[in-house]
C-alpha positions in Angstrom: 124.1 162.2 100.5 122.7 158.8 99.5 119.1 157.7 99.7 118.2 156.3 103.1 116.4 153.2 102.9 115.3 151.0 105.9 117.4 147.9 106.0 116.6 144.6 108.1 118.6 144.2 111.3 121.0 141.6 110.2 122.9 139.9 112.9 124.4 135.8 112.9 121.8 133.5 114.5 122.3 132.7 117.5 121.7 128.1 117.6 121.0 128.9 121.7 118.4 132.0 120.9 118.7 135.4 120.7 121.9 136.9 119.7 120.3 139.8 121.5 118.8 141.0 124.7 114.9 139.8 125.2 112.9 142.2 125.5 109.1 140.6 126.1 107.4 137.3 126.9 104.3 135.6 126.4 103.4 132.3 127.1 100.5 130.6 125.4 97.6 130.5 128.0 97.5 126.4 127.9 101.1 127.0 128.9 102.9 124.8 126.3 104.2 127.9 124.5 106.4 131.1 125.0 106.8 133.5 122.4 109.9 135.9 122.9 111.0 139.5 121.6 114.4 140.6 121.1 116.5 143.4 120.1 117.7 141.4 117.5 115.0 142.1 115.3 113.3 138.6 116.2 110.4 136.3 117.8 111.3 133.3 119.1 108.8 130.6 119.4 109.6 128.2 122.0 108.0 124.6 122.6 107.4 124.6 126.7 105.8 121.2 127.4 108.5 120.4 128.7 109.3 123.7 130.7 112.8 122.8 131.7 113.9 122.1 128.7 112.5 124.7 126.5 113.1 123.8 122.6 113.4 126.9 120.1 111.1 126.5 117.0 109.6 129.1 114.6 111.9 132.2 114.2 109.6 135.1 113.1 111.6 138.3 111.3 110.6 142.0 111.8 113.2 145.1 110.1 113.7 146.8 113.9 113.6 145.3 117.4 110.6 143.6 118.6 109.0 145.4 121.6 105.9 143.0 122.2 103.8 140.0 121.6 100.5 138.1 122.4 98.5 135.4 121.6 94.7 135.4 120.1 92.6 134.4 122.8 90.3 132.8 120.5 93.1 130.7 118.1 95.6 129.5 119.9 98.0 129.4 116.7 97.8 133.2 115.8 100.2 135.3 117.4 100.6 139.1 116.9 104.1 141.1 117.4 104.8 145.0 117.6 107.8 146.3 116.0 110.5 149.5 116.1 109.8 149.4 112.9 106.4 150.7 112.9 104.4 147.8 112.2 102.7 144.9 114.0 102.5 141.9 111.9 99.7 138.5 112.9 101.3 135.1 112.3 100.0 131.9 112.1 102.0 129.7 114.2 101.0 126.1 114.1 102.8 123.9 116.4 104.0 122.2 114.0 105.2 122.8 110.4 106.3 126.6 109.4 104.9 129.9 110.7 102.9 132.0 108.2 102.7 135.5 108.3 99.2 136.7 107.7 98.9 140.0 108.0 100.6 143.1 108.7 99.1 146.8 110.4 101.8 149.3 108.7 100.1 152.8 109.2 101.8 153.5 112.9 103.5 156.8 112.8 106.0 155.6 115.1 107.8 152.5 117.2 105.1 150.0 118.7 105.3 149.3 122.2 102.6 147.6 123.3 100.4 145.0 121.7 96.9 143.2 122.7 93.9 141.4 121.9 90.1 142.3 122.1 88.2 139.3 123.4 86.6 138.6 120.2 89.8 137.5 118.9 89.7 139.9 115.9 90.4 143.4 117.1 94.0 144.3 118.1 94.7 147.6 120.1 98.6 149.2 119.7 99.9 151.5 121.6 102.5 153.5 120.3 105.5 156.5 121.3 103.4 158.7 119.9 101.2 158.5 122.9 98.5 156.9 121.0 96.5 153.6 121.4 94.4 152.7 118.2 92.4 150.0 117.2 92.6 147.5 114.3 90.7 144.5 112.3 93.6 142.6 112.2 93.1 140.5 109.7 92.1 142.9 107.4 94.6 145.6 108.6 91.9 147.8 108.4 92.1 151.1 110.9 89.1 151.2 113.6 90.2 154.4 115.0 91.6 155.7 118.1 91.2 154.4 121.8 92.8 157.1 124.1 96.1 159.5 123.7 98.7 160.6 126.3 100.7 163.1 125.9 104.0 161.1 126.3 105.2 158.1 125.2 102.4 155.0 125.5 103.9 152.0 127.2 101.6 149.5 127.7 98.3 148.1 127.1 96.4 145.5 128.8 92.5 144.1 127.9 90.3 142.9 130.2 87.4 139.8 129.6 84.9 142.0 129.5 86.8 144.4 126.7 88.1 147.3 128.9 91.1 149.2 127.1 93.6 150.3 129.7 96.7 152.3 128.5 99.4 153.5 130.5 102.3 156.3 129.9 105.5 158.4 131.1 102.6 161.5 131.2 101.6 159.2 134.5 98.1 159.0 132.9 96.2 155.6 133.1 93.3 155.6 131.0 90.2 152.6 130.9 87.7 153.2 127.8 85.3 150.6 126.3 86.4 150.8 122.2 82.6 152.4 120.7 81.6 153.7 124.1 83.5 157.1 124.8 81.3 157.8 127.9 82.5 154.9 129.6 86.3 156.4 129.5 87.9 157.2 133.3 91.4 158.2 133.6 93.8 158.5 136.6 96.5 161.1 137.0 100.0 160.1 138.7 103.0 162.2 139.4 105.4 159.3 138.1 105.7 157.4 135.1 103.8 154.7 134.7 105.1 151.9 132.3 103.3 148.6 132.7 99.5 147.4 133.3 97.7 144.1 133.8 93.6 143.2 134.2 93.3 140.1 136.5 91.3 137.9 135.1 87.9 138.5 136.7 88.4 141.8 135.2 87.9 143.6 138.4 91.3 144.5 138.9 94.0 146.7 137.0 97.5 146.5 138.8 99.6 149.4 137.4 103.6 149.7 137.8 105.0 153.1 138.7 108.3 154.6 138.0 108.6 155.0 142.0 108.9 151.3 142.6 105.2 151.2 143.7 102.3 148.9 142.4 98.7 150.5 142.9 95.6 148.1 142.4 92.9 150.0 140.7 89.3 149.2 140.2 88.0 149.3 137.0 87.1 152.9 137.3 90.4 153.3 138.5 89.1 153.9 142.4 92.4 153.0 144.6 92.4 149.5 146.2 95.8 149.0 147.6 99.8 150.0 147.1 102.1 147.9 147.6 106.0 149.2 147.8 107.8 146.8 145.8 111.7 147.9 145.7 113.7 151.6 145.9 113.6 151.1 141.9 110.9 151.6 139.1 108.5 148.5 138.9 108.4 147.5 135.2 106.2 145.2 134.8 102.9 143.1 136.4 101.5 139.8 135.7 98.4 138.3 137.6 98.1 134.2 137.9 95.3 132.4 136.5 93.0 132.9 140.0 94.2 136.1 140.6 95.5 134.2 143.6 99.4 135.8 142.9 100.1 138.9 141.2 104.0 139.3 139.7 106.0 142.5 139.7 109.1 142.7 137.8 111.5 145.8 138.8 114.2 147.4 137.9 116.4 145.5 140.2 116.5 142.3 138.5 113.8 140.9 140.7 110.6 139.2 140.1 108.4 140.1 143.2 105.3 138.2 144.4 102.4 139.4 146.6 99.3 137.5 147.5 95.7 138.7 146.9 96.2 140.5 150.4 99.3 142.4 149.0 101.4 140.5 151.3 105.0 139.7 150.0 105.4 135.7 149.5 108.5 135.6 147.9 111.1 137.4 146.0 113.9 136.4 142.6 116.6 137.9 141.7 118.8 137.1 138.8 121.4 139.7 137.2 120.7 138.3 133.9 117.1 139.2 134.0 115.3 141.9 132.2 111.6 142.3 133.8 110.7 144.8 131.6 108.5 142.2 130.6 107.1 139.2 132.7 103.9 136.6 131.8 102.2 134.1 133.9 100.3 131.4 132.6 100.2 127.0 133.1 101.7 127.6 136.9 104.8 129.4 134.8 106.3 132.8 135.3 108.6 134.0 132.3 110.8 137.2 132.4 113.0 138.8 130.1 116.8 138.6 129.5 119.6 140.3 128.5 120.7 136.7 127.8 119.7 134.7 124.8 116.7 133.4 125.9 114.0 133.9 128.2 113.7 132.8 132.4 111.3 130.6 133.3 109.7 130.0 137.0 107.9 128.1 138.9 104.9 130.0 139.9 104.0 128.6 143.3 107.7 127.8 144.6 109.5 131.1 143.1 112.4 128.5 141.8 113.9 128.6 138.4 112.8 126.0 136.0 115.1 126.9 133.2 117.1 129.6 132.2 119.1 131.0 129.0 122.1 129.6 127.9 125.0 131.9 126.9 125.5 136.1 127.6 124.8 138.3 124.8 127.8 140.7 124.0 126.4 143.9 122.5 128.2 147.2 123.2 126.5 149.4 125.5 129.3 152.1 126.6 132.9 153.3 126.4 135.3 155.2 127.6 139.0 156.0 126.8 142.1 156.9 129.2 145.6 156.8 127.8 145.7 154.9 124.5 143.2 152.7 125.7 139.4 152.1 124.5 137.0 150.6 127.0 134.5 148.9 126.0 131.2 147.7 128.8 128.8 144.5 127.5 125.2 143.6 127.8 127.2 140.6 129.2 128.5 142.4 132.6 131.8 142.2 130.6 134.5 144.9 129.7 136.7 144.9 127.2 140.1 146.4 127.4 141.9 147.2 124.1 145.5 148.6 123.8 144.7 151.2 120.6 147.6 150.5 118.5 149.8 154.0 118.2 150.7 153.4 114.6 148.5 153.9 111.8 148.8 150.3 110.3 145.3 148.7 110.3 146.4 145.0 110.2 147.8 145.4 113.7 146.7 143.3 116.2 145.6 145.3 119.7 146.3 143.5 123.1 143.1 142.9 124.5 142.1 141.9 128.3 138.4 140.7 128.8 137.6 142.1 132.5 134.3 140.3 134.2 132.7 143.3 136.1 129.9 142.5 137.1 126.7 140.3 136.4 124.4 142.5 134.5 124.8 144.9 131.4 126.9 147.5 131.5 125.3 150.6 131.0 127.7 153.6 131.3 131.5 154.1 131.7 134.1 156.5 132.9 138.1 156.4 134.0 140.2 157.8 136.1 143.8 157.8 137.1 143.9 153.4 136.7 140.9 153.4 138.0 137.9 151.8 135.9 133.7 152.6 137.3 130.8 150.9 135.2 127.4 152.2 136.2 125.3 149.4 136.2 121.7 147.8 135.0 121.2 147.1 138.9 121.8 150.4 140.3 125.3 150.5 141.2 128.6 152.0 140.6 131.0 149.1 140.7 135.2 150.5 140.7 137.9 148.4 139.5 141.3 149.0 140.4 144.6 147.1 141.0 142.8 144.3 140.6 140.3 145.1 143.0 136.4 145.1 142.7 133.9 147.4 144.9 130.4 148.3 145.1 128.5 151.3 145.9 125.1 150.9 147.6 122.0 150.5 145.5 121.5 153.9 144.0 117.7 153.5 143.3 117.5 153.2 139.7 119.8 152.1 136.5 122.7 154.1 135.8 122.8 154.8 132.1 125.3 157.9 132.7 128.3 158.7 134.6 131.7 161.5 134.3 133.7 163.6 136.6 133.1 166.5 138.0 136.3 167.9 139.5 137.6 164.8 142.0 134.0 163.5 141.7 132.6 161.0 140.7 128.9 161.2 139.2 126.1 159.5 138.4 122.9 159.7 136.4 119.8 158.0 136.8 116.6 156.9 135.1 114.7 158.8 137.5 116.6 162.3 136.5 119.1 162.2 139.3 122.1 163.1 139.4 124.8 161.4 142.3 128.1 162.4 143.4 130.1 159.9 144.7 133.9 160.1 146.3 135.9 158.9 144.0 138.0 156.0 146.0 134.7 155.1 148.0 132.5 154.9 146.6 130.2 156.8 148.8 127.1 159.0 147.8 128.3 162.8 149.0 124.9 164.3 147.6 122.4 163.6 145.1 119.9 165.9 143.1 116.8 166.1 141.2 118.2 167.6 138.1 116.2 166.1 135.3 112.6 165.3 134.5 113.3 162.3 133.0 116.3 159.6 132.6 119.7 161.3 132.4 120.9 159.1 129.4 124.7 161.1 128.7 127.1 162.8 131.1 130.4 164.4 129.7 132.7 166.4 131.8 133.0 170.3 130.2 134.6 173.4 131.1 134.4 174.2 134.8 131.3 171.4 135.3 129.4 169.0 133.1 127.1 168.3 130.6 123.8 166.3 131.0 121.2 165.1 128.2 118.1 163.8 129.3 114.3 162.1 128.3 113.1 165.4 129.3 114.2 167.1 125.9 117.0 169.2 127.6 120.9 169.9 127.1 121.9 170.8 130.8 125.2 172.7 131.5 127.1 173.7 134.9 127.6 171.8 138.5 125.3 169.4 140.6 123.5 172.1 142.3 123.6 175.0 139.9 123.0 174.0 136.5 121.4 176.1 133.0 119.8 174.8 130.0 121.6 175.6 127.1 119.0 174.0 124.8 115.9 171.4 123.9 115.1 169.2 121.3 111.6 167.6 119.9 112.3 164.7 121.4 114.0 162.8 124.0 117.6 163.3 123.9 120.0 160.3 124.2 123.7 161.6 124.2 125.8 165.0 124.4 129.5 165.2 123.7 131.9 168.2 124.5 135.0 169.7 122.4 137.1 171.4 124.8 135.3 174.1 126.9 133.7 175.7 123.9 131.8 173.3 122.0 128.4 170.9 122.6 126.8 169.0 120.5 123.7 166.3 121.2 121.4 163.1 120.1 118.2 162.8 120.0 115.1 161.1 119.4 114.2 163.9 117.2 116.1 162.6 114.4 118.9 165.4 114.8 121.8 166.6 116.1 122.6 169.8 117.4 126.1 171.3 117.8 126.7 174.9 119.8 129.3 177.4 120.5 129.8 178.4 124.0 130.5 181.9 125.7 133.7 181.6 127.8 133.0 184.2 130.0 131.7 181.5 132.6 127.6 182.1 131.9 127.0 179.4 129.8 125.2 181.6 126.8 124.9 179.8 123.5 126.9 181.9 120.9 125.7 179.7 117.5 123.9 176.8 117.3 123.2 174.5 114.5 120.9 171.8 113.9 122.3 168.9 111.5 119.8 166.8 109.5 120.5 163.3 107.5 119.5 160.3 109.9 116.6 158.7 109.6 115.5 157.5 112.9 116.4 158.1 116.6 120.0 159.3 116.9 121.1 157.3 119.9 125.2 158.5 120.4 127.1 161.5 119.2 131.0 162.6 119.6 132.7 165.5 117.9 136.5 165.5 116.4 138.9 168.5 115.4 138.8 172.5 116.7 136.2 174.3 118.4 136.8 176.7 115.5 135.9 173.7 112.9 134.6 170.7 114.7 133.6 167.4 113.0 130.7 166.0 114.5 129.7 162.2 114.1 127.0 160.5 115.4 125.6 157.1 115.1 121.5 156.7 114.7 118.7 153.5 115.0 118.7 153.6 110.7 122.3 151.6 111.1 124.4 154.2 110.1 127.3 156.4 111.0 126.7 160.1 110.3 129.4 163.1 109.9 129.1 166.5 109.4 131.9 169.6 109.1 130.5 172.7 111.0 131.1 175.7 109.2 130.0 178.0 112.2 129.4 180.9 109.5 127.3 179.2 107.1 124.9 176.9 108.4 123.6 175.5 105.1 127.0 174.5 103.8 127.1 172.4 107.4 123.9 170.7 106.3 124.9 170.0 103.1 128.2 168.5 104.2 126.3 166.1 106.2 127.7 162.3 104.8 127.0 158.6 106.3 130.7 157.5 107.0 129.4 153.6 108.1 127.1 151.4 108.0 125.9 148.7 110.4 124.2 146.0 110.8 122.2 147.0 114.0 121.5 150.4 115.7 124.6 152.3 116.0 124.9 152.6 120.2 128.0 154.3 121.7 130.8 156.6 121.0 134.1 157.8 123.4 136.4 160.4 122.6 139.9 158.5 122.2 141.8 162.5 122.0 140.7 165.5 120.1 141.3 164.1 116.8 139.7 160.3 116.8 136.3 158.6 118.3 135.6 155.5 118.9 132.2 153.9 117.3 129.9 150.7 118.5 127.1 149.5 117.0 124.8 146.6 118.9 126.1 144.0 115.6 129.5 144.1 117.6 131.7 146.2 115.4 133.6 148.8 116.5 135.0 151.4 114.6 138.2 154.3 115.4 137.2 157.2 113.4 140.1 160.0 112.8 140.9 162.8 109.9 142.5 163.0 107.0 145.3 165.8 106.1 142.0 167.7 104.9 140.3 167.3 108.1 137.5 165.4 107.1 136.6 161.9 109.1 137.5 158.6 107.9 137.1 154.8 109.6 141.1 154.2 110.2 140.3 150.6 112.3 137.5 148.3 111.9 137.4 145.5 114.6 134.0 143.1 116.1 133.5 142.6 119.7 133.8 138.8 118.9 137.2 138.9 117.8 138.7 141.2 120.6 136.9 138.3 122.5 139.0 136.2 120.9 142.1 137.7 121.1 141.2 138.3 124.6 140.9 134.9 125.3 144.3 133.9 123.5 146.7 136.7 125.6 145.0 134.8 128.7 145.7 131.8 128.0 149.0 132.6 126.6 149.4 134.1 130.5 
């Protein structure tokens, strides 16, 4: 196997932005301007005087998506950003002439998520997945040490005037220390995830954002103030205004909420194309995140748009197959329907159809007898057949999972639920607590289903009744069935595992192997050929497609098998059985690849097509019609 080496993220330029989902904002606190992260391994620095017409400037470069940035508080100009790829990096961003990078902290063990200032304007805390929050000189890059640890993933940081730390993670724990003064620490247990934080700026206030759509104001010894219920969903993200006047919530229903300093609701957005995982509020402004190409902007007092992104951005986030054809759901809301070609000449064209299903991302698919479901950013199951759109009702959190279960149709959620839904309908039958943590993968198996979740398990059997089969270090993101006898899963780990199971109906694991070669997060996995000798492939965050040939009786010839069959430009995001003998592949850099076997059995890439042109070729059959 090759050498694995961390390549750039390398996707076209988007002249309009992004040519990737934003993931966090920050506007400059004189208000004139907005940095922005993105998935596409970039900062955007955009010029604001003018806040309805927002001009892109500087474009700052990191090797992995870009989780966070803020500005110095001291220097306007100096802006710090928090990487995937394990570093934060301190630019110099005049506003005008070319940004300068000036420094870069590169000792994280793991993906940055959060990112801010001291008030001296030298000191930078990061908090990390890891679970820890350390402290740096940044522009020395010198290590200061450690602020607080959780014991899950740390989401978010926020500093107060006066130099409070607070940190908040998916252990629920929100902890407030003073960096040199361990005695002052206080920490604050919740039941829920807790995944963003903000300090008003008096500094007597820390609003928190819990998993159960709920915001609490805390004192700064974390004594209880007020909750306020914000939506059925998780709140994301909080933002006070400059007099702590109007505090912000973004959730996970697309909406920007706004309370008073009473808690009293004054108004509410909602957008499809919004991503409030991150929201900033400064110069009478509110920005939010995207899955678009650029940020949202708002006008803080009025709760009315002042601008808003310009074009969709098309990564692949799910697929599904039924019949010869691949189906492939958008970050745009969009679905892509391609007729796979029977014969085995590559230069065939495929008929495509380009189906608008609905207005944000699509996060999971599944089909059934004509019958197409996406389960959606917003919460819902939305059905398309003979033409025909529906709905389900708001579910209560993003649906990154769904399969059958018998005539069934069901859904998982962030908040480790699963939902069954009738079929035609579209309504709920009954819904469990089956996970603790995000059901990311559902796949139909045997007599029930398989589920793979951010709690670290491999789940087996029906909606009420269902066994472990096994756990891995880390978070898992995707599990993929062979038959009735075979499982195999992704995860954050860096590995795969592939088992044999009993048929006797008692779900016992009868081998198990654990495949090694990837080099970061393994996000999608999909397994080819016979229960007896299965191929498994699965695509990771290090760009590459990875295959191995189980040899059920010797494990180390599996691991030495192990090859990278592709490699992308991007993270490496979904895969869909097509049949027993060929996958489908999708990396967020819009290609997509149909992976089969050779006369020897092992894998090879027999098509090689990019989201762009099956746009394309979408757009010429309709126009042809």
């Amino acid at each position: 196997m090759k050498g694995i080496t961390l390549r750039p993220i390398d996707l076209s330029p988007n002249p309009a932005g992004h040519a990737a989902p934003v993931t966090h904002v920050a506007v400059r606190s004189d208000g004139r301007r907005l940095a922005s992260c993105s998935y596409d391994g970039t900062v955007l620095v955009w010029d604001i005087s003018d806040p309805a017409r927002p001009v892109a400037g500087s474009r700052l470069h990191h090797r992995r998506l870009v989780n966070a940035c803020a500005w110095n508080p001291s220097v306007p100009q100096l802006l710090a950003t928090a990487s995937a790829d394990k570093t934060a990096a301190v630019w110099r961003v005049p506003d005008a002439g070319p940004a300068r990078l000036t420094g870069v902290l590169a000792r994280h063990t793991d993906d940055i998520n959060s990112i801010a200032w001291m008030p001296d304007g030298e000191r930078l805390i990061c908090v990390s997945e890891d679970g820890r929050a350390t402290l740096w000189d940044a522009l020395s890059g010198a290590l200061l040490g450690e602020v607080s640890s959780h014991q899950a993933h740390c989401m978010m940081v926020s500093v107060s005037a006066e130099g409070l730390v607070a940190t908040v993670g998916e252990d629920g724990m929100v902890a407030v220390s003073r960096p040199g003064s361990p005695g002052d620490a206080v920490k604050r247990h919740y039941d829920t995830s807790i995944e963003g934080c903000a300090w008003s700026h008096s500094g007597t206030a820390l609003a928190i954002a819990r998993d159960d759509g709920s915001v609490d104001v805390l004192t700064d010894r974390l004594r209880h103030v007020r909750t306020m219920e914000v939506s059925d969903v998780a709140a994301r993200a909080v933002g006070w205004s400059q007099d702590d006047a109007t505090l912000v919530v973004g959730s996970y229903d697309g909406s920007l909420h706004f309370f008073d300093a009473a808690g009293r609701r004054t108004h509410q957005i909602h957008d499809a194309r919004m991503w409030p995982r991150s929201l900033s509020v400064a110069g009478g402004l509110v920005a939010a995140g995207s899955f678009w190409s650029g940020p949202h902007l708002y006008d803080l007092d009025k709760g009315t748009e002042v601008a808003g992104p310009e074009s969709p951005t098309h990564g692949p986030n799910a697929m599904a197959a039924h019949d010869g054809r691949l189906f492939i759901g958008c970050d745009s809301g969009k679905v892509l329907v391609v007729d796979v070609p029977r014969t085995s000449a590559a230069d065939i064209q495929p008929e495509v159809r380009e189906l608008p299903l609905t207005e944000g991302p699509v996060l999971s698919l599944a089909v059934r007898e004509g019958a197409l479901y996406a389960g959606t950013y917003s919460g819902h199951v939305v059905r398309f057949a003979d033409g025909v759109r529906t709905s389900s009702e708001q579910l209560g959190a993003p649906l990154p999972s769904l399969c059958f279960d018998g005539e069934r149709l069901v859904a998982g959620t962030y908040n480790g639920e699963l939902i069954a839904l009738d079929a035609r309908t579209l309504a709920v039958e009954e819904r469990t607590a089956a996970h603790d943590g995000s059901v990311k993968s559902l796949t139909a198996f045997g007599d029930g289903f398989l589920s793979a979740a951010t709690d670290r398990r491999i789940a087996a059997g029906s909606l009420h009744s269902r066994t472990t089969l096994w756990e891995h270090g880390n978070l898992v993101n995707a599990v993929a069935g062979l038959g009735d006898r075979v499982a195999a899963s992704a995860s954050r780990d860096h590995t795969v595992k592939v088992g044999r199971i009993s048929d006797d109906g008692s779900w016992r694991i009868e081998d198990i192997q654990t495949l090694l070669g990837p080099d970061e997060s393994v996000k999608c996995v999909g397994i080819l050929g016979r229960p007896d000798a299965p191929v498994v492939i699965a695509g990771s965050y290090d760009f590459r497609l990875h295959a191995w040939s189980v040899d059920w009786a010797d494990s180390l010839n599996t691991l030495a098998s192990g090859s990278v069959l592709a490699e992308f430009d991007q993270g490496v995001s979904c895969i869909a059985a097509v049949d027993t003998s060929s996958v489908a592949v999708a990396g967020w850099d819009g290609r997509v690849l149909l992976v089969g076997q050779g006369d020897d059995g092992s894998p090879r890439v027999a098509r090689r097509w990019d989201v762009t042109e099956l746009r394309a070729w979408a757009a010429e059959a309709e126009r042809a019609s």
